[in-house]
C-alpha positions in Angstrom: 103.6 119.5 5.3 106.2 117.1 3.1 106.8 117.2 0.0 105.5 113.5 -1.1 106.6 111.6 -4.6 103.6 109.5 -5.7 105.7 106.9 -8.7 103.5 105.1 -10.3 104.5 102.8 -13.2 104.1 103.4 -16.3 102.0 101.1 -18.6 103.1 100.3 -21.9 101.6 101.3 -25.1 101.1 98.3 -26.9 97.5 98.0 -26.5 94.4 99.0 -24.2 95.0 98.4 -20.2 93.0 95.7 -18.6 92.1 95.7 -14.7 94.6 93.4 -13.7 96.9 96.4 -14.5 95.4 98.9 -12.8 94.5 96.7 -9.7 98.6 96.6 -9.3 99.8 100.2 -10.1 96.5 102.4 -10.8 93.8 102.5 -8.1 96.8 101.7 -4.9 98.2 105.0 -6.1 95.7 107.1 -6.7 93.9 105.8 -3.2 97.3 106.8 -1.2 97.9 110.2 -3.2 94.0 111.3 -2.6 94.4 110.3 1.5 98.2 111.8 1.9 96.4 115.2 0.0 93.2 115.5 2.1 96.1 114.6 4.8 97.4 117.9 4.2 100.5 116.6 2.2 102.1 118.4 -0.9 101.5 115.5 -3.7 103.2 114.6 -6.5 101.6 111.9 -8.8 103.6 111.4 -12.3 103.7 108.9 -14.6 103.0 108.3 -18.6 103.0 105.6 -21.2 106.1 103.6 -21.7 106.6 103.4 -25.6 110.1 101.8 -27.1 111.3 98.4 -27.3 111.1 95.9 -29.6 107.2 95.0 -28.4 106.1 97.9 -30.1 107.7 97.2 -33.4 106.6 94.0 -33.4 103.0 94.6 -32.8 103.2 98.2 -35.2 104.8 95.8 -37.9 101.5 93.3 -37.7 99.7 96.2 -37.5 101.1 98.0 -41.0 102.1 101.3 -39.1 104.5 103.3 -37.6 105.8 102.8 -34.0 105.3 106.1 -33.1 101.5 105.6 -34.8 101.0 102.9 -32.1 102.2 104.8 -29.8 100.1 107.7 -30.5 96.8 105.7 -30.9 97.5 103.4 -27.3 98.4 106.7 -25.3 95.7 108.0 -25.9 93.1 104.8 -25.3 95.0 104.7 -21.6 94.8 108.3 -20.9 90.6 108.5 -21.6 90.6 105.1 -19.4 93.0 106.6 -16.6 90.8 109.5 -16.4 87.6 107.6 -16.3 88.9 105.6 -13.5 89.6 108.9 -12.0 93.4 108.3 -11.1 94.6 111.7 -9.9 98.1 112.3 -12.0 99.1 116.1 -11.5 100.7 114.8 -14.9 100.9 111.6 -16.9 103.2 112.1 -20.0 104.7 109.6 -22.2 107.9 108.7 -23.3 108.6 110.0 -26.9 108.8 113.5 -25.6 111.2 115.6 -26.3 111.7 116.6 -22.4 112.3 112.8 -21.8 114.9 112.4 -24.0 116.9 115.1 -22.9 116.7 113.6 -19.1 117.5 110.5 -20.1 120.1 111.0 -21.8 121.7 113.5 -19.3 121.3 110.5 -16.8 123.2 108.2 -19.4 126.1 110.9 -19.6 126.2 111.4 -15.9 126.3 107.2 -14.9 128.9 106.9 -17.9 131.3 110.1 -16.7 130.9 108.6 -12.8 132.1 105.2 -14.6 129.6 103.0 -13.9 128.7 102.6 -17.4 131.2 99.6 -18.2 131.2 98.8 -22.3 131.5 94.6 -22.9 131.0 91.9 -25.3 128.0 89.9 -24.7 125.7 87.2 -27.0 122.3 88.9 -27.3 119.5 87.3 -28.5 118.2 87.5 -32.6 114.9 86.4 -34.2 116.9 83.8 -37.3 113.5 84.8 -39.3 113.8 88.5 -39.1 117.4 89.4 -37.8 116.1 91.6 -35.3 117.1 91.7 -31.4 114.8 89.8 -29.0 114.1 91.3 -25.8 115.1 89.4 -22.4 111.2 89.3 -21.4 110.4 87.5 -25.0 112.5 84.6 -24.4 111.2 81.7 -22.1 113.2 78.2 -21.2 114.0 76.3 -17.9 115.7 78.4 -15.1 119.4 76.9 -15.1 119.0 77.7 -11.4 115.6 75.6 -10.0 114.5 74.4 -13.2 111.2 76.2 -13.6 109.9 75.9 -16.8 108.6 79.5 -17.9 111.4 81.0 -16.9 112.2 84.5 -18.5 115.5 86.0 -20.2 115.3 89.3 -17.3 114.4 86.9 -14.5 113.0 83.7 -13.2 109.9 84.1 -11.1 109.9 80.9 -9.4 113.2 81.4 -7.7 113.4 85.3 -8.3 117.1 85.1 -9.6 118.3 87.5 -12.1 119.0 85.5 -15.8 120.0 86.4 -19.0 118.9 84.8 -22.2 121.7 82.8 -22.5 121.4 81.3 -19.2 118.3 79.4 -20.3 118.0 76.4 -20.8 115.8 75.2 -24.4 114.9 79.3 -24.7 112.1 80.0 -27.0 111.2 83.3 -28.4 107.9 83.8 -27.1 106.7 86.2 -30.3 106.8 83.0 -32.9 108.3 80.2 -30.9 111.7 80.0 -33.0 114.6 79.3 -31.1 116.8 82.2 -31.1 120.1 82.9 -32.4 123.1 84.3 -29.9 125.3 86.6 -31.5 128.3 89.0 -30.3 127.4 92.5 -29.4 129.2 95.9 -27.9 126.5 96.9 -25.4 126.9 99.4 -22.1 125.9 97.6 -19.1 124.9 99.4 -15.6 127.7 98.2 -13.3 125.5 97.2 -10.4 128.3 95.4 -8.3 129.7 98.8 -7.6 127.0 99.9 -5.9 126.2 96.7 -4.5 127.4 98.1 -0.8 125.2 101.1 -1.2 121.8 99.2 -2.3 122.7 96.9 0.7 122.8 99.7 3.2 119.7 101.5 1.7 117.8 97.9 2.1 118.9 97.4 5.1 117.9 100.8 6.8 114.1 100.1 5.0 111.1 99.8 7.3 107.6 99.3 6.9 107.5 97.5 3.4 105.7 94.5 2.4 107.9 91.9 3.5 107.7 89.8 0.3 108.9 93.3 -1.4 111.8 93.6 0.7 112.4 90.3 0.8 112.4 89.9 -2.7 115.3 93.0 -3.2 117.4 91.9 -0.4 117.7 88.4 -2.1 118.0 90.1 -5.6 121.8 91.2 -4.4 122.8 87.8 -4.0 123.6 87.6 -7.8 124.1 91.4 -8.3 125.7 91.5 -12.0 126.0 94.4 -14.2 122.8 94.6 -16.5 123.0 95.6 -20.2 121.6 99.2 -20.9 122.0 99.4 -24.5 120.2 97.1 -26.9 120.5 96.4 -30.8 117.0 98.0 -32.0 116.1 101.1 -33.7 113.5 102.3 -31.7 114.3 104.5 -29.0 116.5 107.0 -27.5 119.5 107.0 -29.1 122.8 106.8 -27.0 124.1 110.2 -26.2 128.1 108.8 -27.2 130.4 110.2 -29.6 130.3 107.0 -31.6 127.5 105.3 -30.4 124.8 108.3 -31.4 124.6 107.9 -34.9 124.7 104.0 -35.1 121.0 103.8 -36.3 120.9 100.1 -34.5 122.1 101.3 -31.1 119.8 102.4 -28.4 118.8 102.8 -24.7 117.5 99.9 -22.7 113.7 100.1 -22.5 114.1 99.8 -18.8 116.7 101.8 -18.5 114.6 105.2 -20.1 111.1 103.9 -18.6 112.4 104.2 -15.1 113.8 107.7 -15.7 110.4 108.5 -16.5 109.6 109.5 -13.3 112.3 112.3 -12.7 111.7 113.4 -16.8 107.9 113.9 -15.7 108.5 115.6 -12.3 110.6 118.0 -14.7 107.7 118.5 -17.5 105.2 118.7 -14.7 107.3 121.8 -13.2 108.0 123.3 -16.7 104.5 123.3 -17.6 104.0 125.1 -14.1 106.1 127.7 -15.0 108.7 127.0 -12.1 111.2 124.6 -14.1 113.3 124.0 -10.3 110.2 123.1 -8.7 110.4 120.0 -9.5 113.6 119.5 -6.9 111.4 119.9 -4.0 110.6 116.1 -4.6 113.7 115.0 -5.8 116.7 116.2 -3.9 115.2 117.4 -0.3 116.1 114.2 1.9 113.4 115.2 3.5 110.9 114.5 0.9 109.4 111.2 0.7 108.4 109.1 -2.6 106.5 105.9 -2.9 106.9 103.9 -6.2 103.6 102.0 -7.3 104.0 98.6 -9.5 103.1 95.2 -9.9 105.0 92.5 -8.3 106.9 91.7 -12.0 108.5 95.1 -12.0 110.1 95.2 -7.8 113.4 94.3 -9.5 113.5 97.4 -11.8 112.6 99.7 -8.8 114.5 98.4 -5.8 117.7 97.2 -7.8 118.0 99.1 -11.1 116.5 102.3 -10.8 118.7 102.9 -7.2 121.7 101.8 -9.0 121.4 104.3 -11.8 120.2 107.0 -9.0 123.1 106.3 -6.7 125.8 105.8 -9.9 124.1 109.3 -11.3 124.8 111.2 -7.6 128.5 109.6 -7.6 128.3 107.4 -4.3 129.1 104.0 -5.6 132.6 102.2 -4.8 134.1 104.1 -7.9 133.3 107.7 -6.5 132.1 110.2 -8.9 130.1 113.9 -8.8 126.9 115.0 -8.8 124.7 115.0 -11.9 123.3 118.2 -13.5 119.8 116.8 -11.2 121.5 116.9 -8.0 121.9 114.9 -5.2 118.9 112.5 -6.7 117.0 110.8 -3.1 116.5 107.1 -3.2 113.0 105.8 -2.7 111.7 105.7 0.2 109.6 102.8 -0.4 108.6 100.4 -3.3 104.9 99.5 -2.8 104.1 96.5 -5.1 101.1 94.8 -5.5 100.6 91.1 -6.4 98.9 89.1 -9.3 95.0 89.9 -10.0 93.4 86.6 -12.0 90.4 86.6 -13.7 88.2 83.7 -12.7 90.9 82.0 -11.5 93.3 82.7 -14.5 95.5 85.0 -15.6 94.9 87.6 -18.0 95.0 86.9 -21.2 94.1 89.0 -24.2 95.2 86.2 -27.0 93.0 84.1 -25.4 90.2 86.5 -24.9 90.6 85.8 -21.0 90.7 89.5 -20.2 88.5 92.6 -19.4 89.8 96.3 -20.5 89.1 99.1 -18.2 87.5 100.9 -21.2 85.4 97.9 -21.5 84.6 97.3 -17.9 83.7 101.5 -17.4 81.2 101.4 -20.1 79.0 98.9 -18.1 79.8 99.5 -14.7 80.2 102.4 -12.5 84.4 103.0 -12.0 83.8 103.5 -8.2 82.3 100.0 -8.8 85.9 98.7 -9.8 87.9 100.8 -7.5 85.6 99.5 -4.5 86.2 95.8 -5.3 90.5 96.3 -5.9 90.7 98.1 -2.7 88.6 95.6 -0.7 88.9 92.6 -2.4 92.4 93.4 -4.8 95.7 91.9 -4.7 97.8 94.0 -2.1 99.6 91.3 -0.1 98.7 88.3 -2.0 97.4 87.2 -5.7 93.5 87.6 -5.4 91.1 86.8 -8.3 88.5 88.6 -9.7 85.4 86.7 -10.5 81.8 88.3 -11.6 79.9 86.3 -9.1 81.7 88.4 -6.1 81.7 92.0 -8.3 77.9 91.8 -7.9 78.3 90.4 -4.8 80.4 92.8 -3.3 78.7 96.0 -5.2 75.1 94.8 -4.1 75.4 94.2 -0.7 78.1 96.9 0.1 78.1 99.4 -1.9 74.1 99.7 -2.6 72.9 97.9 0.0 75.1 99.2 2.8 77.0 102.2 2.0 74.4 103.7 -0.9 71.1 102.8 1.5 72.6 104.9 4.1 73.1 107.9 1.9 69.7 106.9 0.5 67.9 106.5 3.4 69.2 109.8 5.3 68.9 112.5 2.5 65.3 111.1 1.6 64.5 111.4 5.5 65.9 114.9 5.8 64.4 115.8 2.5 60.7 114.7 3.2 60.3 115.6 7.0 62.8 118.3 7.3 64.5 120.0 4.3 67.2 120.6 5.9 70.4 120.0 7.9 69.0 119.9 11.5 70.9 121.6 14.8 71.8 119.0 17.0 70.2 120.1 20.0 69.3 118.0 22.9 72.0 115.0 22.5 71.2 111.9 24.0 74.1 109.3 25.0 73.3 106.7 22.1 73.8 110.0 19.8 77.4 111.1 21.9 78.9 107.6 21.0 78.0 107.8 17.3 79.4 110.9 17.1 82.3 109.9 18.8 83.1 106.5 17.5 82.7 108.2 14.1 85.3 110.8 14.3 87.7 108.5 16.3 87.7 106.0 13.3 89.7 109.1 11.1 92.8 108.8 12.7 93.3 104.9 12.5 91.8 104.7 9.0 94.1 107.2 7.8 97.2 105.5 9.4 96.5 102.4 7.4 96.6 103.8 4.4 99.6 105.7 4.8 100.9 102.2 5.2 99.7 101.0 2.0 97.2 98.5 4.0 94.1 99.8 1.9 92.1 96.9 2.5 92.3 97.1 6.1 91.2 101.0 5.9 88.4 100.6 3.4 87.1 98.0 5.6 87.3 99.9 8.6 85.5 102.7 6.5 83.1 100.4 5.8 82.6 99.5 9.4 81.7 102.9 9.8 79.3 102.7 7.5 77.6 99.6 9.5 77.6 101.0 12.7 76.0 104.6 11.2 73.2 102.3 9.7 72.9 100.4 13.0 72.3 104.4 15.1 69.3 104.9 12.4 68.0 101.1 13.1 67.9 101.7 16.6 66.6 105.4 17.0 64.0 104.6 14.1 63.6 108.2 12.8 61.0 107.4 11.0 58.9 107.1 13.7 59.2 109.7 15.6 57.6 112.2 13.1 54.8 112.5 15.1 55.8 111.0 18.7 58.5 113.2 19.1 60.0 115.8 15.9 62.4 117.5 17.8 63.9 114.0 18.5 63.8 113.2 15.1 65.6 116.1 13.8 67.8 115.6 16.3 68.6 112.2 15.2 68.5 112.7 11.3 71.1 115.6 12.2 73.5 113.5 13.7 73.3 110.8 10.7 74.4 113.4 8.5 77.1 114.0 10.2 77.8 110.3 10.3 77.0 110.0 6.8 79.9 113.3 6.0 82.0 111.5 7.9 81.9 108.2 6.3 82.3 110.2 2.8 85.3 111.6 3.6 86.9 108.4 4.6 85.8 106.6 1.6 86.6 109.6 -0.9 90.3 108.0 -1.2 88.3 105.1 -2.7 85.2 106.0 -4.2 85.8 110.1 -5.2 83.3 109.6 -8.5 80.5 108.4 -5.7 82.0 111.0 -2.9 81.0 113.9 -5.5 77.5 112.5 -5.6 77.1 112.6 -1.7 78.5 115.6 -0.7 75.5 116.7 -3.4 73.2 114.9 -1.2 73.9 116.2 2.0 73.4 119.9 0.2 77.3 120.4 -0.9 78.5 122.7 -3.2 81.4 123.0 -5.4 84.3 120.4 -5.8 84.2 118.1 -2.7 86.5 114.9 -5.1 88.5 117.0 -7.4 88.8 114.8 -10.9 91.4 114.7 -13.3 91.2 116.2 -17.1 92.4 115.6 -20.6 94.2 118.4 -22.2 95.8 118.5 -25.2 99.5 119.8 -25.2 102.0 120.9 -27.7 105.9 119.2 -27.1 107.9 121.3 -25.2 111.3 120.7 -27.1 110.1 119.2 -30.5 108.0 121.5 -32.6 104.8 119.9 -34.8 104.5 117.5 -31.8 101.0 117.1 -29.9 100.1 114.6 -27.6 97.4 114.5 -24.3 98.4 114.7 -21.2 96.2 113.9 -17.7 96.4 117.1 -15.3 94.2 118.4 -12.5 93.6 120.4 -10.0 93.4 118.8 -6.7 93.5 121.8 -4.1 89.8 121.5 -3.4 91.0 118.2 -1.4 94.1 119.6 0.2 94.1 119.2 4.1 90.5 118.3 4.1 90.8 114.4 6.4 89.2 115.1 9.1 85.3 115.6 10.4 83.6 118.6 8.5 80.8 120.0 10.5 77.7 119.6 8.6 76.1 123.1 8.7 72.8 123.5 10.2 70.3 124.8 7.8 71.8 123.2 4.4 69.2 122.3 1.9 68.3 118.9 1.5 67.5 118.1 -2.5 65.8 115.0 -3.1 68.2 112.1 -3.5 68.7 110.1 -6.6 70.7 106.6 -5.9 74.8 106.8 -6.1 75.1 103.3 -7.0 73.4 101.1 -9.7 72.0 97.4 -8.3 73.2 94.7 -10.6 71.1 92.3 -12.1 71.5 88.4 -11.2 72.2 87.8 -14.9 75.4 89.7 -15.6 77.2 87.1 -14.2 76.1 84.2 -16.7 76.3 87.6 -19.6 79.7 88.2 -18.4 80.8 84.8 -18.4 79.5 84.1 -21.6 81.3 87.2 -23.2 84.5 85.8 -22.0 84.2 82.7 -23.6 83.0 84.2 -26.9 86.2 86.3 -26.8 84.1 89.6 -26.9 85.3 92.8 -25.3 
């Protein structure tokens, strides 16, 4: 068994998630942490709402509140839609906690003491209307580099070079369109170019990623420059500096306390276990592997910065240095990130009304609905748009059609002629090779999703599915009720099976629906654990309260694999899993966009 580190990014707090977001960091992550349980894996799944930076002021200030208010109100929309969508988090935390910023301020301390927190003069970007600091990602202008226009202060994403707002050309702040004022300003920057050597190494000894992803971070190095971890706002963690701590203007890059995020939950997850070292299992065995989930926007954040500040923190850049108080902190062992999902062939937009929220889309359609179409249809190699026509599509004549007629079709079968599991007694050839072909498709399925090719495995599930309705087509059970009923049990036996089998390779995918079948077939108990809501105190700041996700997943632990359906086992009468769609939620759905409505 390893010890595995599911990383999934954290969404920010400004507002209600839309699927576009969790098509790039929600379902790929909870898919891969479900299989690598039922695989027999010891999982780790943390993540949390990213709250600071100037976006939340800015929208709390149009809003008339607090920061922390927004905060409070958008953490927990995305927690009830997290949980709805079933994402399996063994915790998802947030962070304004008190826990958070202790760890990242340790970090801070330990990057700074190694020396790889150099202080400079640079010109940072101001609003002229209100005097406060603009963010890199609010300012747009022409790359100075290829001359795209839409470039961003943090990045281009036309030629992928690292920019900085002063670099652009015409820059434009995107919050009112002013153009921005450059002023001097004392700021700490991450000295990336000392660890340059070691990022190259770590790239270079990388195998099995997306090639665009590595890539991408091998050409990122090309232009390695230090990268400013301070900024001039007053929202966030302050920095932990004789000096530089009570400045009330002064805090932490955004980035630079978001990406922390993951070892500050791994440490509130094990405090809230009662084993406050457990944690370190994930985190400093080099045997332990971890897997950071993200859309394509954030790879530079989580192939260049976060190693940098894990490799300056552990002391093994060109300027030496000592362990942090965390230990000798393991490098990720792969960055799995997700292209683009559009939305009838254009991106999201929620100004525009060009957008669907996961709350939205869950209170009309079924969530194994919307996890079905990312993982078969989503945005894993390349950008891939979502469009109503296909959703119905692809739920009709898959999911009902194929996958939910088979569970349909067999419990009803079983239920009217036998009530009961069947023995399978008296095998005939064409009943061997079902078997067979059935439990041979485990090992391969589960292989490509270990390698984050989740389209390819819910296909091949899928395909599974086909050739299980295909054995029923062709040994027509249905008429054999009075021809033959040993036969027929014989053969309704050995479609359960195929129909147990099938559920367990889709429960990655679908583990509302998986619940519904194991039902059918006569299950008991938890067959696709599900996450819960429960409301938790701050475990450093008193008269703090805030929801976490948490779950117990150990029903699914070690559980990939054929189950032998059990001779005997009541057979209720089934009810559908999955709800046909009418032909007219397409023109509805269409028409709600263009209205603007939710």
């Amino acid at each position: 068994m390893s010890h595995i580190l599911s990383a999934v990014a954290w969404p920010y707090a400004n507002g209600p998630r839309h699927i576009g977001h969790v098509a790039g960091f929600g379902v790929p992550s909870d898919v891969f942490s479900r299989y690598m349980r039922m695989a027999g894996e010891d999982v780790l799944m943390v993540s949390g709402t990213d709250e600071h930076g100037t976006p939340i002021l800015v929208q709390a200030e149009g809003e008339g509140v607090s920061a922390l208010e927004l905060a409070d109100r958008y953490n927990r929309v995305i927690v009830e839609d997290l949980v709805s969508l079933g994402l399996s988090y063994d915790l998802f935390t947030r962070t304004t906690t008190g826990n958070h910023y202790k760890v990242a301020q340790a970090m801070f301390k330990a990057v700074h003491s190694n020396g790889y927190m150099i202080e400079q003069t640079t010109r940072g970007a101001i609003s002229p209307s209100t005097g406060r600091t603009l963010p890199d990602r609010y300012i747009e202008g022409t790359c100075p580099i290829c001359g795209y226009d839409g470039a961003r202060g943090d990045q281009c994403d036309s030629c992928g070079n690292q920019l900085d707002p002063v670099d652009l050309k015409n820059p434009v702040s995107r919050i009112n369109g002013e153009t921005p004022q450059f002023v001097e300003t004392e700021h700490f920057f991450l000295d990336l170019p000392a660890v340059s050597e070691q990022l190259s190494e770590w790239l270079g000894a990388r195998s099995g990623w997306r090639p665009n992803v590595l890539n991408f971070s091998k050409n990122l190095l090309a232009d390695v420059r230090p990268r400013a971890m301070t900024r001039d706002i007053d929202w966030g963690i302050p920095v932990p500096l004789e000096g530089w701590e009570g400045n009330p203007n002064k805090r932490l890059y955004v980035w630079f306390d978001a990406v922390i995020g993951y070892l500050s939950a791994s440490i509130e997850w094990a405090r809230r276990e009662g084993e406050p070292d457990a944690w370190r299992q994930w985190w400093n065995d080099p045997e332990a592997l971890s897997y950071y989930f993200m859309g394509k926007d954030n790879i530079t954040f989580h192939s260049q910065i976060w190693p940098g500040e894990l490799l300056a923190a552990n002391g093994r850049g060109a300027k030496g240095g000592s362990l942090s108080e965390f230990g000798d902190l393991q490098l990720p062992t792969e960055v799995v990130s997700s292209e683009f999902l559009t939305m009838e062939s254009n991106k999201f937009s929620s100004s525009r009304g060009h957008v669907i929220y996961v709350r939205d889309m869950l209170s009309r359609y079924q969530p194994d609905a919307l996890r079905y179409f990312i993982a078969i249809a989503g945005p894993e190699t390349s950008d891939a748009d979502f469009t109503w026509a296909e959703f119905k599509r692809r739920t009709n004549d898959e999911l009902v059609a194929g996958w939910g007629n088979l569970v349909n079709r067999t419990a009803s079968l079983l239920n009217k002629n036998v009530g009961s599991i069947p023995a399978l007694d008296d095998l005939q050839d064409i009943d061997r090779a079902a078997l067979a072909a059935s439990e041979a498709a485990f090992a391969p399925i589960g292989e490509l999703v270990r390698h984050h090719r989740q389209r390819q495995a819910v296909s091949e599930a899928m395909r599974v599915v086909g050739d299980a309705n295909k054995y029923l087509a062709d040994t027509a059970p249905w008429k054999l009720k009075t021809e033959d009923p040993a036969r027929m049990k014989t053969v309704l036996g050995v479609a359960a099976q195929l129909v147990s089998d099938a559920n367990t390779m889709l429960a990655p995918f679908l583990p509302h629906s998986a619940q519904k079948v194991h039902e059918a077939l006569g299950g008991e108990g938890v067959f696709a654990p599900m996450p819960q809501i429960n409301e938790v105190d701050d475990l450093d700041l008193p008269d703090r309260h805030y929801p976490v996700i948490q779950g117990d997943y150990s029903a699914q632990q070690g559980t990939w694999g054929r189950r032998i359906v059990q001779a005997g086992t009541a057979i209720p009468a089934p009810s559908p899993i999955f709800t046909k769609l009418d032909d007219d939620i397409v023109e509805a759905e269409l028409e709600r966009m263009r209205s603007g409505e939710a």
